[in-house]
Biopython code that builds the backbone (N, CA, C, O; Angstrom):
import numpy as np
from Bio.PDB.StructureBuilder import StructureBuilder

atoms = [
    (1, "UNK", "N", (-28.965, 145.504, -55.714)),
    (1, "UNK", "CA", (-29.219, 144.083, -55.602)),
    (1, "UNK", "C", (-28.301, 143.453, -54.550)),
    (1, "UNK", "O", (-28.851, 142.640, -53.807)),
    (2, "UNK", "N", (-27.443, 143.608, -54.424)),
    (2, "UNK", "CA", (-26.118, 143.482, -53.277)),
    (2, "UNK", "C", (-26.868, 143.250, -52.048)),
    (2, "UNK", "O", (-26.997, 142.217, -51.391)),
    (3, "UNK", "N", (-27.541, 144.939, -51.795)),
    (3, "UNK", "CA", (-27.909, 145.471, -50.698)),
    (3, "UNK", "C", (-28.875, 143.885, -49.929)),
    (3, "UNK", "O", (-28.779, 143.296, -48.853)),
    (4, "UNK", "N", (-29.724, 143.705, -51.126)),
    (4, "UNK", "CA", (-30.721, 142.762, -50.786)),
    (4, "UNK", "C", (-29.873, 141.432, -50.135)),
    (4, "UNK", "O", (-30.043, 140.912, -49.032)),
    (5, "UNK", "N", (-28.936, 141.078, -51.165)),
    (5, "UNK", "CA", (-29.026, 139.677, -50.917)),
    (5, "UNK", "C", (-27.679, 139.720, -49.027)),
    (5, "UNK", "O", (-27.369, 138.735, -48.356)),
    (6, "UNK", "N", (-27.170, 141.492, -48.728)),
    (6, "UNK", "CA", (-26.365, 141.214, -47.216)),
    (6, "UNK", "C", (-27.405, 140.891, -46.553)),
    (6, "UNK", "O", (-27.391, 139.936, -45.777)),
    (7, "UNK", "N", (-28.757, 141.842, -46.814)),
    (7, "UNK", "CA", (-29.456, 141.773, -45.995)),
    (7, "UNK", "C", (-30.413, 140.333, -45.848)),
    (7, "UNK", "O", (-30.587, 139.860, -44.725)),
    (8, "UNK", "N", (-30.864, 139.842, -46.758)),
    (8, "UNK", "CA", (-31.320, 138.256, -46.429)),
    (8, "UNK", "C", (-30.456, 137.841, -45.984)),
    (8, "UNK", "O", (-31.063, 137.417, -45.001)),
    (9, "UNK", "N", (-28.845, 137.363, -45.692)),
    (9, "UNK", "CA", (-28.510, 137.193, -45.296)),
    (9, "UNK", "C", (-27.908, 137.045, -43.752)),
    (9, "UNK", "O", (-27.506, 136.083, -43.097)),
    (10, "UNK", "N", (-28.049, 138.532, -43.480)),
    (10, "UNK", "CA", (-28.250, 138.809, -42.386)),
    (10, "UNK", "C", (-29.033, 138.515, -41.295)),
    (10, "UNK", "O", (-28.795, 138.238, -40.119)),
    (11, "UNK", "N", (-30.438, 138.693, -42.243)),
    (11, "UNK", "CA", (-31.853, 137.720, -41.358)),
    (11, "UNK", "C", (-31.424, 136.312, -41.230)),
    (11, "UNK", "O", (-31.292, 135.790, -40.122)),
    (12, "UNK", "N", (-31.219, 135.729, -42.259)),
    (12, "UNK", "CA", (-30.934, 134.296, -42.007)),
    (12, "UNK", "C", (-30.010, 133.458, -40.759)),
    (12, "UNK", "O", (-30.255, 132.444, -40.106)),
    (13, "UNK", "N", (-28.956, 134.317, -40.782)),
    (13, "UNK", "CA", (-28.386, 134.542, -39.653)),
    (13, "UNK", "C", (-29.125, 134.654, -38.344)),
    (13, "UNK", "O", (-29.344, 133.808, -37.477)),
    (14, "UNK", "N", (-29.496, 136.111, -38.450)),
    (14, "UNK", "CA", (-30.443, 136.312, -36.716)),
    (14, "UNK", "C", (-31.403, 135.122, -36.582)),
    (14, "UNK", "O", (-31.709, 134.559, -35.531)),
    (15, "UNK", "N", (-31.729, 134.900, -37.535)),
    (15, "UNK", "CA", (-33.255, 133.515, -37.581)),
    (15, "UNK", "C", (-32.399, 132.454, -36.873)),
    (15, "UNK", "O", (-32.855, 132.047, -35.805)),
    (16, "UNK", "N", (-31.284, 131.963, -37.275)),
    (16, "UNK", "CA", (-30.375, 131.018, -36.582)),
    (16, "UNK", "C", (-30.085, 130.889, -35.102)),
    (16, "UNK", "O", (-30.345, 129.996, -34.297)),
    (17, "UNK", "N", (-29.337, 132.302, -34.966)),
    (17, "UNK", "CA", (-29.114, 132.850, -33.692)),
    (17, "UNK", "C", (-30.431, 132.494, -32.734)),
    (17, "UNK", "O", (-30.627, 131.681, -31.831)),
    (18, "UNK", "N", (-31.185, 133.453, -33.349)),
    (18, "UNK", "CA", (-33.072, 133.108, -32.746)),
    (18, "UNK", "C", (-33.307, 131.606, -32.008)),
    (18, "UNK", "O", (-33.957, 131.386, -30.986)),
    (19, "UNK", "N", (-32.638, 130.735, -32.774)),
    (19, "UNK", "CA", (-33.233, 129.235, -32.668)),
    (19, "UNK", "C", (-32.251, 128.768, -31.863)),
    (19, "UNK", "O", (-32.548, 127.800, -31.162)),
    (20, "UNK", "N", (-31.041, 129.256, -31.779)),
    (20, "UNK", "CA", (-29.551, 128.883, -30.563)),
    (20, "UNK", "C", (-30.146, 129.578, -29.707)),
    (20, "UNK", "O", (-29.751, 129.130, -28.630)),
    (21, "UNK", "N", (-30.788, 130.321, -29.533)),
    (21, "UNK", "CA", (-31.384, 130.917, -28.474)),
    (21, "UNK", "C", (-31.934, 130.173, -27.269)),
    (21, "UNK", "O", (-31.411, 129.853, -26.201)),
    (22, "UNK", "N", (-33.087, 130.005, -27.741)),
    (22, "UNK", "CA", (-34.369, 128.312, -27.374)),
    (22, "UNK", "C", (-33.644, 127.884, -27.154)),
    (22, "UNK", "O", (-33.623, 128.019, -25.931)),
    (23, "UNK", "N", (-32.402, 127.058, -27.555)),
    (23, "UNK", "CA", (-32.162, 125.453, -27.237)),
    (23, "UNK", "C", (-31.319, 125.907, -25.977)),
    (23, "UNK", "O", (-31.448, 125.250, -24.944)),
    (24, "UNK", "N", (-30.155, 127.384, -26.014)),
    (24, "UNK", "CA", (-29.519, 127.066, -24.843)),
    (24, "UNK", "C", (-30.443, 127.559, -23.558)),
    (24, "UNK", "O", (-30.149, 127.303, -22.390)),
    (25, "UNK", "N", (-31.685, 128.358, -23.999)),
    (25, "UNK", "CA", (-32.471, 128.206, -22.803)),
    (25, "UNK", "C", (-33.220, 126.957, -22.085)),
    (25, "UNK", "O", (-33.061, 126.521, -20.945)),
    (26, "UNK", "N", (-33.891, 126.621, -22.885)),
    (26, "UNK", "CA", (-34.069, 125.108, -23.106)),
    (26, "UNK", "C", (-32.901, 123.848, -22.275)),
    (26, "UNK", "O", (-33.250, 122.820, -21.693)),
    (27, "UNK", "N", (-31.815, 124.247, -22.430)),
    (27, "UNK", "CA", (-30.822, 123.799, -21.621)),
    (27, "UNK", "C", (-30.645, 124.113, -20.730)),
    (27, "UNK", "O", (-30.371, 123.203, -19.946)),
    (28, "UNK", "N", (-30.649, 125.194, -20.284)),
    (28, "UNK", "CA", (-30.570, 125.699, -18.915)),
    (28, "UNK", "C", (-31.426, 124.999, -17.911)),
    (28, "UNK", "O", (-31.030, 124.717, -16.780)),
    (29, "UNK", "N", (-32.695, 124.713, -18.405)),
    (29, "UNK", "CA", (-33.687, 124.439, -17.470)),
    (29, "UNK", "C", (-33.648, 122.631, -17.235)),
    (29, "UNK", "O", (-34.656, 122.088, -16.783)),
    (30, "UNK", "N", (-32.404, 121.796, -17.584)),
    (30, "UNK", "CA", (-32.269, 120.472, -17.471)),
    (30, "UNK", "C", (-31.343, 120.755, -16.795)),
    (30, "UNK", "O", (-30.801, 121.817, -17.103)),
    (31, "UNK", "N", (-30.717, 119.942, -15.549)),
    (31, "UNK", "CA", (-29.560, 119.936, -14.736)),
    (31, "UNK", "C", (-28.609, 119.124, -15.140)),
    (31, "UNK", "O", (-27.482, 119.381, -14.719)),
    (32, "UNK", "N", (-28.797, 117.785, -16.167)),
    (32, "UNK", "CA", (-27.806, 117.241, -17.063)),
    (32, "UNK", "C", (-27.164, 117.794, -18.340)),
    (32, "UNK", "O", (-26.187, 117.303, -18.905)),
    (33, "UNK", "N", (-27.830, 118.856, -18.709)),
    (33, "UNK", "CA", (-27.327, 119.293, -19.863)),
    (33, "UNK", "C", (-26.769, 120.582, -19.882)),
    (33, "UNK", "O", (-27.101, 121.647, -19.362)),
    (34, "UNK", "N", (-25.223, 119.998, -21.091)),
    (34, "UNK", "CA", (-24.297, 121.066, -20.921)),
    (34, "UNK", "C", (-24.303, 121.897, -22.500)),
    (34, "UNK", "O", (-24.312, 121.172, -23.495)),
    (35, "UNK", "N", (-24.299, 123.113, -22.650)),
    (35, "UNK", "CA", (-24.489, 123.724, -23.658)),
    (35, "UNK", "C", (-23.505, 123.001, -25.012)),
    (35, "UNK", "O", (-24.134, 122.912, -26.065)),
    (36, "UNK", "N", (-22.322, 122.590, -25.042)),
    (36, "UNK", "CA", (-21.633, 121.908, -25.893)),
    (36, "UNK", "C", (-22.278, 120.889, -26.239)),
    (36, "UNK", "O", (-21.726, 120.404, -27.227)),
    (37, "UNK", "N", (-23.501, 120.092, -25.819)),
    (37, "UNK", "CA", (-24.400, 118.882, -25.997)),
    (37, "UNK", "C", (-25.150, 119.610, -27.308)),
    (37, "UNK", "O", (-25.606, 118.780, -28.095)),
    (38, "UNK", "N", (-25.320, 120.741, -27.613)),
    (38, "UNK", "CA", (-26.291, 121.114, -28.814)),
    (38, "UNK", "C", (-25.413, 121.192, -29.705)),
    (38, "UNK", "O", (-25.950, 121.339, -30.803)),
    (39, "UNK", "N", (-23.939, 121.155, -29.776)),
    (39, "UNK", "CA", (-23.727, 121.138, -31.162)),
    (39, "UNK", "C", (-22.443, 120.197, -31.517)),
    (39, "UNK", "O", (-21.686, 119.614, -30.742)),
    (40, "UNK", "N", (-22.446, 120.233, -32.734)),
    (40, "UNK", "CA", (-21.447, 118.806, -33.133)),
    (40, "UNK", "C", (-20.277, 118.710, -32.759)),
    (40, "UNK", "O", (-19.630, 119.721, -32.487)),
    (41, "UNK", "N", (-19.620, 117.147, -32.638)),
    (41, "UNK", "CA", (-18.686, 117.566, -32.344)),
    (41, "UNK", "C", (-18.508, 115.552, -31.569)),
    (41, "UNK", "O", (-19.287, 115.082, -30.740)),
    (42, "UNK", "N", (-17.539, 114.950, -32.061)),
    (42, "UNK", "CA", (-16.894, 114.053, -31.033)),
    (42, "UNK", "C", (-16.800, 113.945, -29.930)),
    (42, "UNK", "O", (-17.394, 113.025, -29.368)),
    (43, "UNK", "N", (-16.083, 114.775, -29.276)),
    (43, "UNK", "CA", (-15.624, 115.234, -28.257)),
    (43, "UNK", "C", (-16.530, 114.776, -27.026)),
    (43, "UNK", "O", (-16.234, 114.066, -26.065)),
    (44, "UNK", "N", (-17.986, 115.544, -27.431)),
    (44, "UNK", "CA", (-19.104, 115.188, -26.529)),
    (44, "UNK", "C", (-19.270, 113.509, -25.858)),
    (44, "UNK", "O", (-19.726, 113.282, -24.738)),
    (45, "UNK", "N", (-18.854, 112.597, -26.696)),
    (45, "UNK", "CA", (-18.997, 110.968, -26.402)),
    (45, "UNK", "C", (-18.836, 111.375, -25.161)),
    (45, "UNK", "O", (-19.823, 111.551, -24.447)),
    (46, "UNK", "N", (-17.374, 111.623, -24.634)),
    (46, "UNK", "CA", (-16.770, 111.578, -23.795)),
    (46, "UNK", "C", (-16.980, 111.995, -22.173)),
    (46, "UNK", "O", (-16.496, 111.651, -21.095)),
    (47, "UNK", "N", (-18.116, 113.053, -22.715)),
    (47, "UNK", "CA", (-18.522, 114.469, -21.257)),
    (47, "UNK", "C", (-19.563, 113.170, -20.419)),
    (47, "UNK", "O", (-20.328, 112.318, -20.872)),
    (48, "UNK", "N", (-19.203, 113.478, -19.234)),
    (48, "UNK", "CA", (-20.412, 112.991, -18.281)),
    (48, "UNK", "C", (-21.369, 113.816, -18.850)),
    (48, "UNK", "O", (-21.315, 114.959, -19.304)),
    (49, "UNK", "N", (-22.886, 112.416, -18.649)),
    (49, "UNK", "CA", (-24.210, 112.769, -18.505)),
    (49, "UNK", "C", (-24.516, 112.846, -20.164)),
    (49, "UNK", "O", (-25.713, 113.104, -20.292)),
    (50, "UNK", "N", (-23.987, 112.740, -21.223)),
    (50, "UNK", "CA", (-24.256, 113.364, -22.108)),
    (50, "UNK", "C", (-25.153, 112.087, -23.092)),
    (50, "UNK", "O", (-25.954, 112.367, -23.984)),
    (51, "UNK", "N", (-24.786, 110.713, -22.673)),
    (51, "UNK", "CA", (-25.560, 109.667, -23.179)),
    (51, "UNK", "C", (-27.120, 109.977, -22.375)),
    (51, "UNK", "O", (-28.141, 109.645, -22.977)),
    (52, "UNK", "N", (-27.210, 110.539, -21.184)),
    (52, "UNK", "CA", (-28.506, 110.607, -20.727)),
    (52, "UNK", "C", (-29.087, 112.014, -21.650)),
    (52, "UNK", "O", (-30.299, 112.175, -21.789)),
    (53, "UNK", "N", (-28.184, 112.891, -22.188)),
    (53, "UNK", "CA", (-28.894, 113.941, -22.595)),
    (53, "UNK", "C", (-29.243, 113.524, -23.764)),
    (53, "UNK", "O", (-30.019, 114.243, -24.394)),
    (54, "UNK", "N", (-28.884, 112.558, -24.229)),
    (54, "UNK", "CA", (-29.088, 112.014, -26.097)),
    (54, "UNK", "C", (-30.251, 111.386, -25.968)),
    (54, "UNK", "O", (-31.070, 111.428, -26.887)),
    (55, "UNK", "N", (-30.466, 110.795, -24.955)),
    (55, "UNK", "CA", (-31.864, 110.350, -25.009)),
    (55, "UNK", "C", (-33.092, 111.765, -24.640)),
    (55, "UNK", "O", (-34.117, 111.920, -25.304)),
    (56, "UNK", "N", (-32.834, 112.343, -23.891)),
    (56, "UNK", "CA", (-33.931, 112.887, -23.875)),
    (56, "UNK", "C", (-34.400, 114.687, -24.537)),
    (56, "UNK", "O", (-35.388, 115.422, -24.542)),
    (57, "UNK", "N", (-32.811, 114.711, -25.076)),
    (57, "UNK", "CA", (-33.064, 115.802, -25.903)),
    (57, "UNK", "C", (-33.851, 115.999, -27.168)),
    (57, "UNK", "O", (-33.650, 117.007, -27.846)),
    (58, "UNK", "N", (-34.349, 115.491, -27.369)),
    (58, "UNK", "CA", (-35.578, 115.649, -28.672)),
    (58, "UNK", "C", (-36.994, 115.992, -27.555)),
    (58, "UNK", "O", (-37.719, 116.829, -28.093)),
    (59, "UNK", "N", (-37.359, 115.692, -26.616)),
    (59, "UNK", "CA", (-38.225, 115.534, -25.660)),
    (59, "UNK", "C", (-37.881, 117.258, -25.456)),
    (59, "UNK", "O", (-38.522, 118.243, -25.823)),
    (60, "UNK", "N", (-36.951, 117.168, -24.919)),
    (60, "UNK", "CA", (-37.085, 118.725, -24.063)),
    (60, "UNK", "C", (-36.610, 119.780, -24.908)),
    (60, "UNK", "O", (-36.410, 120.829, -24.296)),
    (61, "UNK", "N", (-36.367, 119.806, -26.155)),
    (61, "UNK", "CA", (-36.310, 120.992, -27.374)),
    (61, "UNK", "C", (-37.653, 121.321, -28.226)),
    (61, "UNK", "O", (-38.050, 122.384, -28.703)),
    (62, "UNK", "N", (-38.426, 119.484, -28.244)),
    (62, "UNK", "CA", (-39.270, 119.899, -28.773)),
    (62, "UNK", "C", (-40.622, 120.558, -28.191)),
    (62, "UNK", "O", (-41.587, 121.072, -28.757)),
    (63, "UNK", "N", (-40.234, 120.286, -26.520)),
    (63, "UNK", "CA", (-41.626, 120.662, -25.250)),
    (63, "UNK", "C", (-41.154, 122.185, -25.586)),
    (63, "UNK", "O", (-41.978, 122.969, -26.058)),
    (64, "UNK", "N", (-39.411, 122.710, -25.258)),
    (64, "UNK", "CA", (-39.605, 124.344, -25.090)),
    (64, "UNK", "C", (-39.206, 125.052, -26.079)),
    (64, "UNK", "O", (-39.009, 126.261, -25.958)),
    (65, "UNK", "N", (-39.015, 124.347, -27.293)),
    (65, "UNK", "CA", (-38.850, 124.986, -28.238)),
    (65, "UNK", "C", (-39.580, 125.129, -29.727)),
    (65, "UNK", "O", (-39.008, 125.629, -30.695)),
    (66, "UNK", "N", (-40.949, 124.604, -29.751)),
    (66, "UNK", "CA", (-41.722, 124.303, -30.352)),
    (66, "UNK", "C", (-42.172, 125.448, -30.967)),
    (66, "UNK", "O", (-41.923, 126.478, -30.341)),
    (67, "UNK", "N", (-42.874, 125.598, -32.207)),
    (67, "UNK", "CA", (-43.473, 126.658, -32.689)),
    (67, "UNK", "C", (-45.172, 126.275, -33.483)),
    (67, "UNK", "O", (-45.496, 125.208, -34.004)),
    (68, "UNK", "N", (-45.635, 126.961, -33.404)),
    (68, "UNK", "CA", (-47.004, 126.707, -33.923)),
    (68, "UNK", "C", (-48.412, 127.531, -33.382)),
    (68, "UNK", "O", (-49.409, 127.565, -34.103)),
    (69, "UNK", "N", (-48.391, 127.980, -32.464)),
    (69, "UNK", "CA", (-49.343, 129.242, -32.268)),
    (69, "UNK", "C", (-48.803, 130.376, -31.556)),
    (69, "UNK", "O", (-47.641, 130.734, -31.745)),
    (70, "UNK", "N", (-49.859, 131.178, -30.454)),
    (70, "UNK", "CA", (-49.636, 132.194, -30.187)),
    (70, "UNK", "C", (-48.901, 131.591, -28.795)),
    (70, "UNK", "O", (-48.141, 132.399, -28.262)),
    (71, "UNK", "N", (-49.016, 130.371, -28.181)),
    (71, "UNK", "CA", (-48.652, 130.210, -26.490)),
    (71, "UNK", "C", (-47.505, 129.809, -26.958)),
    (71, "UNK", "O", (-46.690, 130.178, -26.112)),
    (72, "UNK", "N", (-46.923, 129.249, -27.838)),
    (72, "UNK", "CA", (-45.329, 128.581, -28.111)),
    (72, "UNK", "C", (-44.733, 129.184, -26.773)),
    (72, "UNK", "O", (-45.305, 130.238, -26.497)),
    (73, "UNK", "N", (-43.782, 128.839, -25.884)),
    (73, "UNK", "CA", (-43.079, 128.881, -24.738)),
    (73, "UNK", "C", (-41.887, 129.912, -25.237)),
    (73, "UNK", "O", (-41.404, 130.793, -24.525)),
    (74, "UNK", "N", (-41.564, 129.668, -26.401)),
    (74, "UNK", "CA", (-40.179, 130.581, -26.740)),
    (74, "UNK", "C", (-40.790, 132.167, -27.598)),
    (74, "UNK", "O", (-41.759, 131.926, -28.318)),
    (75, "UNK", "N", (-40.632, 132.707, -27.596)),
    (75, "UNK", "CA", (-41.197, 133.939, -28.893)),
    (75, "UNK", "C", (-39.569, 134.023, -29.484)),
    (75, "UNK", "O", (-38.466, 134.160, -28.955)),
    (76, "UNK", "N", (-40.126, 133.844, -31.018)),
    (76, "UNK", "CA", (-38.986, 133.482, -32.243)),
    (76, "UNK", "C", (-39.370, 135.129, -32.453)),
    (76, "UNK", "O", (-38.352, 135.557, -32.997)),
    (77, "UNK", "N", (-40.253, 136.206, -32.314)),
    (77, "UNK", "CA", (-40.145, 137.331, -32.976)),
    (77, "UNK", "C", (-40.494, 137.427, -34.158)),
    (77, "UNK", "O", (-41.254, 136.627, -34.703)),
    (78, "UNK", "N", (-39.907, 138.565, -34.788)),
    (78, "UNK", "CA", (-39.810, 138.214, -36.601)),
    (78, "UNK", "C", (-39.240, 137.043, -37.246)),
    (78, "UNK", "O", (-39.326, 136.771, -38.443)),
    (79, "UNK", "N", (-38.588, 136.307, -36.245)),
    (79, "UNK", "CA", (-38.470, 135.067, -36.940)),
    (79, "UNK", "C", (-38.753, 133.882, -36.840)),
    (79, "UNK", "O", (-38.080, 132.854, -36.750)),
    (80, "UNK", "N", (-40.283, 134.201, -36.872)),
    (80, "UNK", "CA", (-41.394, 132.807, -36.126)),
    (80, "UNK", "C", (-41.351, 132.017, -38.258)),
    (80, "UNK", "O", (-41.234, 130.811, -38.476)),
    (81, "UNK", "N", (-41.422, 132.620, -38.907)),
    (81, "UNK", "CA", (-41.742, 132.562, -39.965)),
    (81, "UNK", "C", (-40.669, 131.454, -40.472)),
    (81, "UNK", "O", (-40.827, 130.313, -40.904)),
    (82, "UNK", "N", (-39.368, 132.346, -40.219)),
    (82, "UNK", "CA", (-38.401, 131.118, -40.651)),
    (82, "UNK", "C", (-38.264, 129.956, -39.910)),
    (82, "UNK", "O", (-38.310, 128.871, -40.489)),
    (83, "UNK", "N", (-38.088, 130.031, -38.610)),
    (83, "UNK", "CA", (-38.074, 128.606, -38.120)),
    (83, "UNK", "C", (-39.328, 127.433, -38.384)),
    (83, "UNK", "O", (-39.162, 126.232, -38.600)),
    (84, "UNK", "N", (-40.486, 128.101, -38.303)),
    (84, "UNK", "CA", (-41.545, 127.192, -38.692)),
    (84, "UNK", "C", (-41.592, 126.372, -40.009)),
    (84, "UNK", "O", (-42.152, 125.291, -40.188)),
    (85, "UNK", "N", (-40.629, 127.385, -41.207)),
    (85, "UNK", "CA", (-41.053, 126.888, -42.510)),
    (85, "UNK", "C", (-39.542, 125.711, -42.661)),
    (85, "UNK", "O", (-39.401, 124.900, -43.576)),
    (86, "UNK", "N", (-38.650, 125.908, -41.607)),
    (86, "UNK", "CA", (-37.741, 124.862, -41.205)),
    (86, "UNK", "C", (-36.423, 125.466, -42.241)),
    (86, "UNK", "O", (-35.768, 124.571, -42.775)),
    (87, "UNK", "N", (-36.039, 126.775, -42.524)),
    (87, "UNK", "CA", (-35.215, 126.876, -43.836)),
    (87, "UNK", "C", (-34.091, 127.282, -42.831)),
    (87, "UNK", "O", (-33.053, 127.625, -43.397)),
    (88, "UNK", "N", (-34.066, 127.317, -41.584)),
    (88, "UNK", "CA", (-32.626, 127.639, -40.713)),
    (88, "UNK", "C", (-32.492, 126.240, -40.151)),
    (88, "UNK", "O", (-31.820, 125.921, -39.170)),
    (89, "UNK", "N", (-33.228, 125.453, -40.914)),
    (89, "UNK", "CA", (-32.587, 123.788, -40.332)),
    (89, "UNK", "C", (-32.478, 122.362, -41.387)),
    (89, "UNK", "O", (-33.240, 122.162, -42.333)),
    (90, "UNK", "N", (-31.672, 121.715, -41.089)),
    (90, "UNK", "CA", (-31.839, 120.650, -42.438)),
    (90, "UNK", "C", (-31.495, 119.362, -41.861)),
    (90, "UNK", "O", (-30.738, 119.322, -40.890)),
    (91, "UNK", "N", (-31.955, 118.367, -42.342)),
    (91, "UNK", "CA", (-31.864, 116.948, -41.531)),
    (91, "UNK", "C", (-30.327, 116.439, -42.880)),
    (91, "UNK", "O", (-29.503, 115.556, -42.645)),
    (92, "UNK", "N", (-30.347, 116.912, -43.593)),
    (92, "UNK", "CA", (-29.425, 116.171, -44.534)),
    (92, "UNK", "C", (-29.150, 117.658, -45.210)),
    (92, "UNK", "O", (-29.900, 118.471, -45.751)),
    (93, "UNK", "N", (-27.149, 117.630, -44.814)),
    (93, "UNK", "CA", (-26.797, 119.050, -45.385)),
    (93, "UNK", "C", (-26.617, 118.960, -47.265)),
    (93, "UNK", "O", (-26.768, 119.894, -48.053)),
    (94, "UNK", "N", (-26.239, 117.462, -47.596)),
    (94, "UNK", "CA", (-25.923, 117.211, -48.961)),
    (94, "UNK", "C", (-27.096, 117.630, -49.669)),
    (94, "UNK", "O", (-26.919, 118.187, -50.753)),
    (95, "UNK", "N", (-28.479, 117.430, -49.170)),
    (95, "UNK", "CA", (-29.806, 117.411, -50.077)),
    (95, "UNK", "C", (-29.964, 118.846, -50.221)),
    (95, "UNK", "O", (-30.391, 119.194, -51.322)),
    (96, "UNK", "N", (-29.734, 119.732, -49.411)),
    (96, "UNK", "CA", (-30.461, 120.855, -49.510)),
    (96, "UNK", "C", (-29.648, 121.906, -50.228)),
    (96, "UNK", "O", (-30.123, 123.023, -50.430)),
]
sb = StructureBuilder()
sb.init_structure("model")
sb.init_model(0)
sb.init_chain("A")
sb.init_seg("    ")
for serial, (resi, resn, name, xyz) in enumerate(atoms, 1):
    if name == "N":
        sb.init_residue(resn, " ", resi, " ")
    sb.init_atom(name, np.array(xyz, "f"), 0.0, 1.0, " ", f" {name:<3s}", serial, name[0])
structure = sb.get_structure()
C-alpha cells in the first residue's frame, strides 16, 4: 500500500512539473516576461515590465497552454488527464 500511495505521488508531482512546463514555454515566447513572473512571491512588484505581464498573462497561458482536444498547442502526455480535471491546481489553497 506504501508502494501505491509514493507512486501517486510521484505522478502528481510530474503532472505539476508537466504544467511548469507550458507556462515557462509559454513565457519564452513573450519578450516582457520573466520566468519569476509565474510564481509567487512580492518581490515581483518591483521587476520591470511585470505590471504589463499581470495584465496579459491569463491571455497568453490560456492561448498556449490550454487543454481540451487533440490540437491543444502544449502535449501534457500522460498527464492530459490531470491537468484537465484541474487537481494539480487550486484557486483557494484553504478550500481544497
Amino acid at each position: 500500500m506504501l508502494g501505491s500511495h509514493i507512486t501517486g505521488s510521484v505522478w502528481y508531482l510530474l503532472a505539476i512539473e508537466r504544467n511548469d512546463r507550458c507556462w515557462r514555454d509559454a513565457c519564452k515566447g513573450v519578450e516582457i516576461c520573466q520566468t519569476q513572473f509565474l510564481y509567487c512571491g512580492s518581490s515581483n512588484k518591483r521587476v520591470p515590465n511585470y505590471d504589463e505581464w499581470r495584465n496579459i498573462s491569463m491571455s497568453v497561458l490560456k492561448t498556449n497552454c490550454f487543454i481540451g482536444d487533440d490540437n491543444s498547442p502544449f502535449n501534457y502526455g500522460i498527464f492530459s488527464q490531470a491537468i484537465e480535471s484541474n487537481i494539480v491546481a487550486s484557486i483557494d489553497f484553504f478550500l481544497s
